[in-house]
N, C-alpha and C positions, 0 to 999 in steps of 0.2 A: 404224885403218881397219877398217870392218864390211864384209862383201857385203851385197847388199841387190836385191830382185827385185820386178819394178813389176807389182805384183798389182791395179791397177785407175788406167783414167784414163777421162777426162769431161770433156768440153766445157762449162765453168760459165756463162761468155760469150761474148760472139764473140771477146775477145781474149784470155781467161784460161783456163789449162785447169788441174784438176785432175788430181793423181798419189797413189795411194796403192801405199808401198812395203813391203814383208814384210822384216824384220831376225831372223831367228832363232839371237839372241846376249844372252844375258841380261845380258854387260856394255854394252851400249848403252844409254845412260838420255840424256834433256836433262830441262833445264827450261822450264815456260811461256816460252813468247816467246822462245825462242834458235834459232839457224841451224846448217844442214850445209854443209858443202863435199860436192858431189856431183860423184863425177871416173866420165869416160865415154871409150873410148876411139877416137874420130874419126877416120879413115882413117892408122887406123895411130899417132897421136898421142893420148896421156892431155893430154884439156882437162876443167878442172872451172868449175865453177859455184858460188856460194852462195846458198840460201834458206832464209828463213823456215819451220820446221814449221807448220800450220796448226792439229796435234793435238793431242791434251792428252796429257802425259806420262802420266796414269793406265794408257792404255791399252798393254801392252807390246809387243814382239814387231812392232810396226808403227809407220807414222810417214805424216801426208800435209802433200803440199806443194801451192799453187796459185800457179802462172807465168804471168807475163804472154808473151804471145810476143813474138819479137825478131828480125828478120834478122840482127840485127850478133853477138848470143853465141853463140857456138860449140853451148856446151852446151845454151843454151835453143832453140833453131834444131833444135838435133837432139831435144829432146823432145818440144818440137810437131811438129815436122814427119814424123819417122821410128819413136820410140820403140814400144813396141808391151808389151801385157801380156807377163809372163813373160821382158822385156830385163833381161840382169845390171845389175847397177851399184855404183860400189865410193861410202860414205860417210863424214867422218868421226864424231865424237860429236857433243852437241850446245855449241855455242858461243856466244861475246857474253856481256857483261852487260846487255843487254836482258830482261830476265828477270823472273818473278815469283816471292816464295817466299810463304808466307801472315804467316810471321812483318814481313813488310817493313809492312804496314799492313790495316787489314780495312774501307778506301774508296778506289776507282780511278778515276779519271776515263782512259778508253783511246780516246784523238784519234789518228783516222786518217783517209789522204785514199787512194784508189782503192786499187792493191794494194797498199799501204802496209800496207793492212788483218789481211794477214795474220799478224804474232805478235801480235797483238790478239784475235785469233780462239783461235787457242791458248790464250792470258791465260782470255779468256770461257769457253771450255771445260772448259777447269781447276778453273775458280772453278764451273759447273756442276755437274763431275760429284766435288767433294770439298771446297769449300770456302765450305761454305753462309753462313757466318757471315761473309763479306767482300762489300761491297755495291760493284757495277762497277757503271759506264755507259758502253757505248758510242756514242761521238760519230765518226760515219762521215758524210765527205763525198765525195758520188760524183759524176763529172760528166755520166752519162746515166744513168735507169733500169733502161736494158740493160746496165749494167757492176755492177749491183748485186751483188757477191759475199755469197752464203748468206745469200740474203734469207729465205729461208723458215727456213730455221736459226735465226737470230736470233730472227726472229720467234716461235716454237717456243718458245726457249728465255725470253723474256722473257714469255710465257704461263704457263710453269709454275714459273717458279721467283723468284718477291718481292724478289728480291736484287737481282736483273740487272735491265737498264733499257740500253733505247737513241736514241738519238736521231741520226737519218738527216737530210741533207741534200743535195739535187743544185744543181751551179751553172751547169749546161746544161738544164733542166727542159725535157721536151714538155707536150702535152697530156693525157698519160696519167698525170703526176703530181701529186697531190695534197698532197703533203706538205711540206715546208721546203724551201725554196730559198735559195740563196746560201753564202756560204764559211764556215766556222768563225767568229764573233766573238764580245766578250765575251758579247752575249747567250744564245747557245748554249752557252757554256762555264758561267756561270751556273745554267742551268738543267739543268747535269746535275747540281750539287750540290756546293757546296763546301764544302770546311771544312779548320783548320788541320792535320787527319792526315792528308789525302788526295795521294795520291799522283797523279801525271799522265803516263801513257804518251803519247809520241808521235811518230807513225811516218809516215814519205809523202815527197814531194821537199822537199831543202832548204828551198827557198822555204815551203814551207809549215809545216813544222819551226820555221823562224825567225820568222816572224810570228804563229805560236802561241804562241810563246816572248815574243814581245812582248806578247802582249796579256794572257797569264798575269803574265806581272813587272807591267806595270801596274793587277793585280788585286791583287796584292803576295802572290802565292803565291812563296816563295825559289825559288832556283835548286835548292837541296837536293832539293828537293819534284817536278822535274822530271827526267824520264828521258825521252831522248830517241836513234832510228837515223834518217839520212838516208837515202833512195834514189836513188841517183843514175841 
């Protein structure tokens, strides 16, 4: 268990908000794509939480997470609603084998649906800021515009750096968007790139999990080849 102190939070959407926390414990480490138990202690009662890192383990000494809001969790309830720069909070290390290491393969295919998105992000980050030689695509479907998580990020990042590649889809589209509509299917999975080393993250609710799951097996990528978290 680390202490940990919420040294910045940020409205990313209207339903998502970001938290970055300060760990100053040189034994705290995760890996791309892996989750905390963040335990908070609520009138009087230690309730914890599990999320997603958002960050890339390069960077030490700190860690960010982005939450969806929630009436019903305790601990996500009390982040959005209460939390406040400079609030303690106790975490553990980082966890899952949802994870990346570079030796696992150097072509990703990283299918996410809404905040699903975030150990994907982490994943992308990673592969940004140390592992130039492994070629990702991110395939992110969002269901409005405005729930677009680091869109500008992305974008950023797929400007400067030849490796990385993403491919956005919404399946609620307004008028304000121009780009891909509708859900993950073979053809989008296609054209992020395939071939028999590639590896395929994929992250968001069951349902969605599992019908990617299908359409991959019907592409005849193995089950080997597939790594997958459900969000419930």
């Amino acid at each position: 268990m680390f202490n940990a102190i919420i040294t910045h939070i940020q409205q990313e959407t209207p339903s998502v908000k970001s938290f970055r926390l300060g760990v100053d414990k040189p034994s705290f480490h995760f890996f791309a794509g892996q989750w905390i138990d963040l335990y908070v202690d609520i009138e009087g009662v230690s309730q914890v939480g599990g999320y997603s890192m958002t960050s890339s383990p390069v960077h030490t000494h700190s860690l960010e997470l982005a939450i969806k809001s929630s009436t019903r969790h305790p601990v996500t309830r009390w982040l959005h609603e209460q939390a406040e720069v400079g609030d303690s909070v106790r975490i553990s290390g980082g966890q899952g084998v949802f994870l990346y290491q570079p030796e696992m393969s150097q072509r990703l295919v990283l299918v996410g649906a809404g905040v699903g998105v975030t150990p994907l992000i982490s994943i992308f980050r990673y592969i940004a800021d140390a592992v130039p030689d492994t070629q990702a695509t991110l395939v992110y479907s969002i269901p409005s515009p405005d729930e677009f998580l680091f869109r500008s990020e992305i974008e950023e990042i797929t400007r400067h750096h030849t490796n990385l590649h993403s491919l956005v889809t919404i399946t609620q589209p307004d008028s304000s968007w121009q780009g891909r509509t509708g859900r993950t299917d073979a053809e989008l999975l296609k054209n992020a790139g395939m071939s028999d080393d590639t590896l395929y993250y994929l992250c968001g609710p069951p349902g969605m999990v599992e019908d990617v799951s299908g359409v991959l097996e019907g592409l005849a990528v193995p089950a080997s080849r597939i790594i997958f978290e459900k969000w419930w």
